[in-house]
C-alpha positions as CSV (number, residue, x, y, z in Angstrom):
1,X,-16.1,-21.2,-24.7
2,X,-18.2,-18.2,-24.5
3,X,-18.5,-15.0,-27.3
4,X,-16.1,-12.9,-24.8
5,X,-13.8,-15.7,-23.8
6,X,-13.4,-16.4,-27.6
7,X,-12.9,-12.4,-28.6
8,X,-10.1,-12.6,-26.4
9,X,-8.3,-15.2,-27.5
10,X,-7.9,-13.8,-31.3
11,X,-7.3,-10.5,-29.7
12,X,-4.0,-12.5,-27.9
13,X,-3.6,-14.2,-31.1
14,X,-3.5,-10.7,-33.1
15,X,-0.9,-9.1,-30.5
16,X,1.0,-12.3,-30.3
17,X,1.3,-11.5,-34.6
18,X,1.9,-8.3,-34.4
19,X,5.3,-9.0,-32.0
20,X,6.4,-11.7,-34.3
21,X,6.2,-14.4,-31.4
22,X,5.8,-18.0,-32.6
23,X,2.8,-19.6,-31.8
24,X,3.8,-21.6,-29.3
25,X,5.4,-19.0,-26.7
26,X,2.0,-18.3,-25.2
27,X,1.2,-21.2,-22.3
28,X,-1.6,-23.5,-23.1
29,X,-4.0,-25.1,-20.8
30,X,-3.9,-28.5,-20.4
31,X,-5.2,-31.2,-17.8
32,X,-2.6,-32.1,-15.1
33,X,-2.6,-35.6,-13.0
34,X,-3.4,-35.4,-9.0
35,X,0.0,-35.9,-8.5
36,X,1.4,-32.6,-10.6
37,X,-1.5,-30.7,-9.5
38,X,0.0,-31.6,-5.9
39,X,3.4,-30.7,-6.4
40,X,2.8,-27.3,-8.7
41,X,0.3,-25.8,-5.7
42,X,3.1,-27.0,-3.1
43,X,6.1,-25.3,-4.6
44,X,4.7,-22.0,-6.4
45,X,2.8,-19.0,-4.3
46,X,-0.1,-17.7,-5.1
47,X,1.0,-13.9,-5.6
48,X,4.2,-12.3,-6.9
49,X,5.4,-9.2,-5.6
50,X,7.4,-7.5,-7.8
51,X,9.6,-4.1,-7.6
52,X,12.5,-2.7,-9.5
53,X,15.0,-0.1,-7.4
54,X,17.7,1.6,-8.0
55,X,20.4,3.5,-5.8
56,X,19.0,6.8,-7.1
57,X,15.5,5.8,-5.0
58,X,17.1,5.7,-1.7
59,X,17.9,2.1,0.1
60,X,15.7,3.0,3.1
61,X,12.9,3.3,0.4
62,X,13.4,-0.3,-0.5
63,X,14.3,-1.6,3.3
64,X,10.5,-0.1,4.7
65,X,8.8,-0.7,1.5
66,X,10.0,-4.6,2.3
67,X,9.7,-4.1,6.2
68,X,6.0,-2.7,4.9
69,X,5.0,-5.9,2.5
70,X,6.2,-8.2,5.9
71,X,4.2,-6.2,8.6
72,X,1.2,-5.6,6.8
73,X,0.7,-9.7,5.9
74,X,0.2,-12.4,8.6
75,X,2.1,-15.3,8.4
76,X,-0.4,-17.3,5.9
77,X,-0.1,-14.9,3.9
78,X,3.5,-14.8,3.4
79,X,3.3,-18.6,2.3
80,X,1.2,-17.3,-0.4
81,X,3.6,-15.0,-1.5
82,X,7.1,-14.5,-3.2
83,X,8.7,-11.0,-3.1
84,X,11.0,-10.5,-6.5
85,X,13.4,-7.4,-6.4
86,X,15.0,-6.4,-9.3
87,X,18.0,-4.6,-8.2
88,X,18.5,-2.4,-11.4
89,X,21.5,-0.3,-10.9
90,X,25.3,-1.0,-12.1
91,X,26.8,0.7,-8.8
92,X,28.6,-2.6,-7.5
93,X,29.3,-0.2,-4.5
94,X,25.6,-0.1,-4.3
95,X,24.3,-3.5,-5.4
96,X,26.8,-4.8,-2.6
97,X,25.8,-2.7,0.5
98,X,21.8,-3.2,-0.6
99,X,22.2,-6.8,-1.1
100,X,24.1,-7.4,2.4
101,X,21.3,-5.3,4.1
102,X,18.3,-6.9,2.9
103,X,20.3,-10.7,3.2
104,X,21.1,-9.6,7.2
105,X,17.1,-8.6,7.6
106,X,15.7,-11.5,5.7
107,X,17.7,-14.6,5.9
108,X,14.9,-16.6,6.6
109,X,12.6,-15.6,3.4
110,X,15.8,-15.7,1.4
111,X,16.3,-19.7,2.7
112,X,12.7,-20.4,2.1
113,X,12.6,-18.5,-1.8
114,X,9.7,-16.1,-0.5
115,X,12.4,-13.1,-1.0
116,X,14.4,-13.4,-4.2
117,X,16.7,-10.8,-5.9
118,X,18.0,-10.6,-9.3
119,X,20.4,-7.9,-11.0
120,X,20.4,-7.8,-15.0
121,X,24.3,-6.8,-15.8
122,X,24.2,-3.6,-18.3
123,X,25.7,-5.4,-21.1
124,X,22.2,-7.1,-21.2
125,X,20.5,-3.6,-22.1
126,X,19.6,-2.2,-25.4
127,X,22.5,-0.4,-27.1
128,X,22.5,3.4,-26.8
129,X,23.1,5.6,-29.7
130,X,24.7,9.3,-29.6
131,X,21.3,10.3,-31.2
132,X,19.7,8.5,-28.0
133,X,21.9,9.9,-25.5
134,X,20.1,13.2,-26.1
135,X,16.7,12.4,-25.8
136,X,16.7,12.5,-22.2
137,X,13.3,11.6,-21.9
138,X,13.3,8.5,-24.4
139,X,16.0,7.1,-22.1
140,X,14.4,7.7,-19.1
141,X,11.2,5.8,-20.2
142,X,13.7,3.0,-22.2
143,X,15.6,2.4,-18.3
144,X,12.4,1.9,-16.4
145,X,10.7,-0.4,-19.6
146,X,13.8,-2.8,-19.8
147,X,13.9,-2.7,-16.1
148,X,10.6,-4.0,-15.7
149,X,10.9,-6.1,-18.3
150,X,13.3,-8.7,-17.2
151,X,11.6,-8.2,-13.3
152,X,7.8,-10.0,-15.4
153,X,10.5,-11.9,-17.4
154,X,11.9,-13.4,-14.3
155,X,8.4,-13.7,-12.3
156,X,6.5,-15.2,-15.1
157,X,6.3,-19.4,-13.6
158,X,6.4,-18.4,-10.1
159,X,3.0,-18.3,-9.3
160,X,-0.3,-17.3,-11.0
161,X,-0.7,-13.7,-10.3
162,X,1.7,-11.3,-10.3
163,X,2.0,-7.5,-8.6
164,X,3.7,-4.6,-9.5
165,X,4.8,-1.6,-6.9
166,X,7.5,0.2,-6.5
167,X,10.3,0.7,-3.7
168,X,9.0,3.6,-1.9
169,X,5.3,2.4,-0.5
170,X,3.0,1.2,2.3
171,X,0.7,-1.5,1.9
172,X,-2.7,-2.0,4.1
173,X,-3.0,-4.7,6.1
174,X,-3.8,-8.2,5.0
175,X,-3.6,-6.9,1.7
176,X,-2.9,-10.3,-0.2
177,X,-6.4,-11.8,1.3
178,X,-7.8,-8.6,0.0
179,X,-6.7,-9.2,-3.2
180,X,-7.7,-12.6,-3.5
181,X,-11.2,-12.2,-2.1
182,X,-11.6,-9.4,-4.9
183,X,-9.9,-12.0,-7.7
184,X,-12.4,-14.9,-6.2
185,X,-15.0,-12.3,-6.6
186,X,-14.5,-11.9,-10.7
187,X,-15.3,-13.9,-13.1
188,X,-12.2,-16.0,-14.7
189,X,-10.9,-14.8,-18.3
190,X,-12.9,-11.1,-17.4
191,X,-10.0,-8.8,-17.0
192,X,-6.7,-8.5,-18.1
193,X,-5.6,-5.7,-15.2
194,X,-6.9,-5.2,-11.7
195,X,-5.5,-1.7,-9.9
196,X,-5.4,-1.5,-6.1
197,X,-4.1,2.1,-6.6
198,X,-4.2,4.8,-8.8
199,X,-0.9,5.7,-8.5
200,X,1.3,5.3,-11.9
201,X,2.0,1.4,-11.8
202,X,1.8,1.3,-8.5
203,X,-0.8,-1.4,-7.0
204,X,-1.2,-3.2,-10.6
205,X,-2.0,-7.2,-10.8
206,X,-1.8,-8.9,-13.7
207,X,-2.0,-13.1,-14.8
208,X,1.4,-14.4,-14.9
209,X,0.3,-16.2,-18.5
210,X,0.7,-12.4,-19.6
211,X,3.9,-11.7,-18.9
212,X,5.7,-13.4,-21.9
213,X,4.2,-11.1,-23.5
214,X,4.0,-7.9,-22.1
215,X,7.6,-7.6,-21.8
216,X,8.0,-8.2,-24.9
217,X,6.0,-5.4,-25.7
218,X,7.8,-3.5,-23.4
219,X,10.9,-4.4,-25.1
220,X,9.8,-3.4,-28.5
221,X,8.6,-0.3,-27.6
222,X,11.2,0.7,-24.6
223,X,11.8,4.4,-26.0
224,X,8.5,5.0,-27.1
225,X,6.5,5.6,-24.0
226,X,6.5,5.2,-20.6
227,X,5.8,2.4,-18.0
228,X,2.3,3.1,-17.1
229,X,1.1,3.9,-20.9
230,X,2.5,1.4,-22.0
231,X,0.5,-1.1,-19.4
232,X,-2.5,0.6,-20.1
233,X,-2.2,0.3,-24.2
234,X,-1.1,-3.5,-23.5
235,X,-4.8,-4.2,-21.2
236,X,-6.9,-2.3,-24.6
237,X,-5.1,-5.0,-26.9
238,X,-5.8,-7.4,-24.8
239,X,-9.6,-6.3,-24.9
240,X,-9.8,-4.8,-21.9
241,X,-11.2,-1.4,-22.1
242,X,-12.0,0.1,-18.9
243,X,-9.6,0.2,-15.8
244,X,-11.0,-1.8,-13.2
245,X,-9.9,0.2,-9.7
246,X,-11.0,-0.6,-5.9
247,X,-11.5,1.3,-3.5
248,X,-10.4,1.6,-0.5
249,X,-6.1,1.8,-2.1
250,X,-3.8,-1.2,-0.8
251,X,-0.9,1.0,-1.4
252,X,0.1,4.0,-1.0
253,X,4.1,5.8,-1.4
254,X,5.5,6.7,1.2
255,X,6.9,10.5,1.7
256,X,9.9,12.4,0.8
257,X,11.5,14.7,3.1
258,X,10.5,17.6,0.7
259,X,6.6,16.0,0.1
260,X,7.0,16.1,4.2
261,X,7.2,19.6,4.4
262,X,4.8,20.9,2.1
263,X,2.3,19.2,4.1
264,X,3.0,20.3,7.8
265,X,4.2,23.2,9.7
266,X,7.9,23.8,11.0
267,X,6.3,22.9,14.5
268,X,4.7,19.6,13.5
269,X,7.9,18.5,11.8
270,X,10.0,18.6,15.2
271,X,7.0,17.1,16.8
272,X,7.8,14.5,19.8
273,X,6.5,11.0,19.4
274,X,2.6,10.5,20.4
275,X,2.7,8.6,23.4
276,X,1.2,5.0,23.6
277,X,-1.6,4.7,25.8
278,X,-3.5,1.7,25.2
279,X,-7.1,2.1,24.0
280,X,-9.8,0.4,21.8
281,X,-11.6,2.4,18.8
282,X,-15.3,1.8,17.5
283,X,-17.3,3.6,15.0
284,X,-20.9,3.2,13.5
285,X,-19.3,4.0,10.1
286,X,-19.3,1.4,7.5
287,X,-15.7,0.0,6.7
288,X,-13.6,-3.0,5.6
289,X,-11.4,-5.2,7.3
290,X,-8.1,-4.0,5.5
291,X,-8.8,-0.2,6.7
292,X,-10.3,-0.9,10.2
293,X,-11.3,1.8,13.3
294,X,-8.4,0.7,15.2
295,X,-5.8,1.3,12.3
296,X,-6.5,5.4,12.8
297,X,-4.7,5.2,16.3
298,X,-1.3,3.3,15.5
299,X,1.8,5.0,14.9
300,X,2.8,3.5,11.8
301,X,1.1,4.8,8.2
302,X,-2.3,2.7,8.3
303,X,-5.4,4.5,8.0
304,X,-9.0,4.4,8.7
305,X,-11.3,4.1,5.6
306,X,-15.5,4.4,5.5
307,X,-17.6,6.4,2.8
308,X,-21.0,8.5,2.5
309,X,-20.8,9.5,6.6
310,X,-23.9,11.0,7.6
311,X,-23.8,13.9,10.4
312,X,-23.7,11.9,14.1
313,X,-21.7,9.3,12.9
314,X,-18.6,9.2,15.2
315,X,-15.2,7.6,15.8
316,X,-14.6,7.0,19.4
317,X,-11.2,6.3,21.0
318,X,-11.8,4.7,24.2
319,X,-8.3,4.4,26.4
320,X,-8.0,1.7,28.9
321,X,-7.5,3.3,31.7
322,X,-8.3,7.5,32.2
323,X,-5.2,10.0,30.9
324,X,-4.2,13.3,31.4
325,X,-4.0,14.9,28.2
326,X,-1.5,17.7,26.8
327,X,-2.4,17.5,23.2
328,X,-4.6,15.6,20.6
329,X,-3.9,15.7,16.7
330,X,-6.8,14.3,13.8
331,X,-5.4,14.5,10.3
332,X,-8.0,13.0,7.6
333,X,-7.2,13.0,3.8
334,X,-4.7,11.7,1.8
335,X,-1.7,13.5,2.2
336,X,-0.7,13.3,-1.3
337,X,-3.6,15.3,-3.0
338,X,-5.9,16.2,0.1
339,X,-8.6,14.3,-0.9
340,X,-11.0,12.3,1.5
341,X,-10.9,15.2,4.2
342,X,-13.5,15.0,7.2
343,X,-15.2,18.5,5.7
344,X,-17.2,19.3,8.6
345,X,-16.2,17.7,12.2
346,X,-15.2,17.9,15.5
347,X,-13.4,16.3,18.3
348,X,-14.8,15.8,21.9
349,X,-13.3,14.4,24.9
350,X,-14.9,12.5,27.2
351,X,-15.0,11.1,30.7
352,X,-16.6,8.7,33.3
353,X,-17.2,5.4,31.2
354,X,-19.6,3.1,32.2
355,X,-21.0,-0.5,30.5
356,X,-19.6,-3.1,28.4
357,X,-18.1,-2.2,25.9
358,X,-17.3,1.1,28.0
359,X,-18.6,4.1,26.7
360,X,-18.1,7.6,28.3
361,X,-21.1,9.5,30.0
362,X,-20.1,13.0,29.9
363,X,-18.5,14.7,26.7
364,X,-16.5,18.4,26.5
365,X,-16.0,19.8,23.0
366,X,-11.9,20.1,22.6
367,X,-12.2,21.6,18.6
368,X,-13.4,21.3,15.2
369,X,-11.7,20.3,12.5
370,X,-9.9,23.2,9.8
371,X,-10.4,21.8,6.5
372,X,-10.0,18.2,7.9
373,X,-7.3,19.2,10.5
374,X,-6.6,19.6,14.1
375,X,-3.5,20.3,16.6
376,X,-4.9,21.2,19.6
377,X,-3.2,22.1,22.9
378,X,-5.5,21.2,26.1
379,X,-5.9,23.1,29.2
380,X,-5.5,20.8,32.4
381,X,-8.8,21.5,33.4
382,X,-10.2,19.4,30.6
383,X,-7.3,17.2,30.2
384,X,-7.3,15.5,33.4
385,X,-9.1,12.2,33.4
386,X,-10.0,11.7,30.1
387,X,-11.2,8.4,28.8
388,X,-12.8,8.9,25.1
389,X,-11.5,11.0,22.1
390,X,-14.2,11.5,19.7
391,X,-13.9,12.7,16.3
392,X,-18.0,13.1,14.9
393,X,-19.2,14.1,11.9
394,X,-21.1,17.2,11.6
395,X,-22.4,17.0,8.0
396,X,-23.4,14.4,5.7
397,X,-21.0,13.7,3.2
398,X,-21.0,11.8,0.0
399,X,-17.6,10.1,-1.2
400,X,-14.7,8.5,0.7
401,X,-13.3,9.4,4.3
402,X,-9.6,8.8,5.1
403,X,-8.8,9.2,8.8
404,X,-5.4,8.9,9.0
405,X,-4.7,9.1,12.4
406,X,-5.6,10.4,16.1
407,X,-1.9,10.9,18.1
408,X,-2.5,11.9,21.5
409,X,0.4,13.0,24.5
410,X,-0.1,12.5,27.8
411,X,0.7,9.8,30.4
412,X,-1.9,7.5,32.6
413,X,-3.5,9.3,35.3
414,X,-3.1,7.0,37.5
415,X,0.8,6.9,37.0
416,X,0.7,10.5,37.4
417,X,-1.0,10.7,41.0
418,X,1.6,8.4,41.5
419,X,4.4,10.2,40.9
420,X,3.1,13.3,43.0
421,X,2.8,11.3,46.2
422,X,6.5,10.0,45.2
423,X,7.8,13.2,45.0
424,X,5.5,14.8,48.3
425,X,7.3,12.0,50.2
């Protein structure tokens, strides 16, 4: 045992005292046969996904945040993982409607224990004095401890790692092979807390072993502070220090109707659809799989992630066949606090591809970019025909670059032509 591995234990050791838990509540290594070794790594996943909701969150919040964790991993995944939702709220009226709309949607992960749900009944929550009642903010901290208390309670011997979000968020994709190759990549016995976000407790993975007791510090100090601190205080006792936080975020929350607005115009919001015209996207910017070229031109909330772009680097949307285009949109940054903008850009059209991979021969400039922005109505004239949309950089830049999408309108040119001999005839 090395000098670190050996500060840590008396650390636990010192915490373990300090909560009055006997000495043998903490799990202790020991050697298992082939045989148990077989059957633990057949019936426990690899990764615990945990969330606590509530009926004052919203259901949908929980229902895409679920539909989110499901899209965003392939199906080897999945059998790595167990989703565990504490459905924290006494509303039966509530609890019945949510637990009969995530049962319809996921029979199958119910049947197979990758989804489980749990419901802690209120007489199992601390006592609430009159004193208590009036320290709104106490109790506001004291509901969301105890909450995710008995959710680590519950997850703590189904599987070795264990992830907390919350019921309002989108995850990158492949996000569970992401967070293995970055556990793979540490050494064992280093860290007490990776974060995959730096969003409150969003994005936070923790050993299982620790569970026991973290909620029990949770419980013991429910009214004291909130969630997050409380976390972070826990991961310093522990010995470790410093967060440790990667880049590019696996999670992100999803937005409110009034986070919505403050972010687009009255136009945008009653916006049609982008259409769906089938295309390929390549850059010569460095990136990752989870945040790939091709993830700026979907239509659902993944993004395109590269850093320190130098001025010429480009992303390049190449449809499959040419388009007539009405309008092209390129919003970069997060849309939360407006960092990672493209600060100096542009976006180009282009036209008559040649070669393999195609590439187009003959470019037009359609805009640059306002603070990371553009909405851009086209002219027919240079929106007949077009085969690339290219969004290049115009200035090096130092830091991250979020691309979060390119939505174009418009329809296949060659369905168009079409359509005007149909209607000549």
């Amino acid at each position: 045992m090395t000098w670190k591995e050996e500060g840590r234990r008396r650390k636990r050791l010192c915490v373990q005292k300090h909560l009055n838990l006997p000495d043998n509540s903490l799990p202790r290594p020991r050697t298992l046969t082939n045989q148990e070794y077989e059957e633990e790594r057949r019936d426990k996943a690899w990764l615990t996904v945990g969330i606590t909701s509530e009926s004052g969150h919203g259901q949908n919040g929980l229902l895409d945040t679920l539909a989110s964790l499901y899209h965003a991993s392939s199906t080897s995944e999945q059998r790595q993982m167990t989703v565990l939702v504490h459905l924290a709220d006494s509303d039966p009226t509530w609890l019945k409607r949510t637990i009969f709309r995530i049962s319809s949607l996921y029979r199958s992960q119910i049947l197979t224990g990758q989804l489980l749900l749990i419901h802690a009944p209120p007489d199992a929550y601390p006592t609430v004095s009159n004193v208590q009642k009036e320290i709104s903010q106490g109790q506001i901290y004291s509901k969301q401890n105890v909450d995710h208390a008995f959710l680590m309670s519950f997850a703590t011997k189904l599987s070795p790692y264990f992830l907390l979000i919350e019921d309002d968020v989108f995850c990158a994709p492949n996000f569970v092979d992401h967070i293995r190759s970055k556990v793979i990549g540490r050494k064992p016995n280093t860290w007490v807390l990776l974060e995959f976000s730096n969003m409150g407790i969003l994005g936070k993975l923790l050993h299982s072993k620790d569970l026991p007791l973290l909620t029990r510090f949770l419980l013991l100090f429910h009214k004291e502070r909130p969630l997050d601190w409380l976390i972070r205080h826990f991961c310093t006792l522990l010995a470790q220090q410093s967060p440790i936080l990667y880049r590019p975020f696996l999670f992100y929350h999803r937005l409110t109707h009034s986070t919505f607005t403050n972010n687009v115009t009255d136009q945008e919001q009653d916006l049609p659809c982008p259409d769906s015209l089938t295309g390929t996207v390549f850059t010569d910017m460095r990136f990752s799989d989870v945040h790939s070229p091709q993830a700026a031109y979907t239509l659902d909330e993944s993004f395109f992630w590269s850093y320190n772009v130098s001025t010429g680097n480009y992303l390049i949307l190449i449809l499959n066949n040419p388009a007539n285009l009405d309008r092209v949109q390129v919003r970069t940054g997060s849309i939360m606090d407006g960092k990672y903008i493209l600060e100096k850009g542009q976006v180009e059209l282009g036209y008559e591809p040649e070669g393999t991979p195609p590439n187009c021969t003959s470019f037009t400039l359609l805009g640059h970019l306002v603070q990371g922005q553009m909405d851009q109505i086209i002219l027919k004239s240079a929106g007949s025909e077009v085969s690339c949309v290219k969004l290049a950089v115009n200035a090096n830049q130092v830091g991250g670059l979020m691309v979060r999408h390119i939505y174009i309108w418009g329809e296949n040119a060659e369905v168009r032509r079409n359509n005007q001999r149909y209607d000549k005839w």
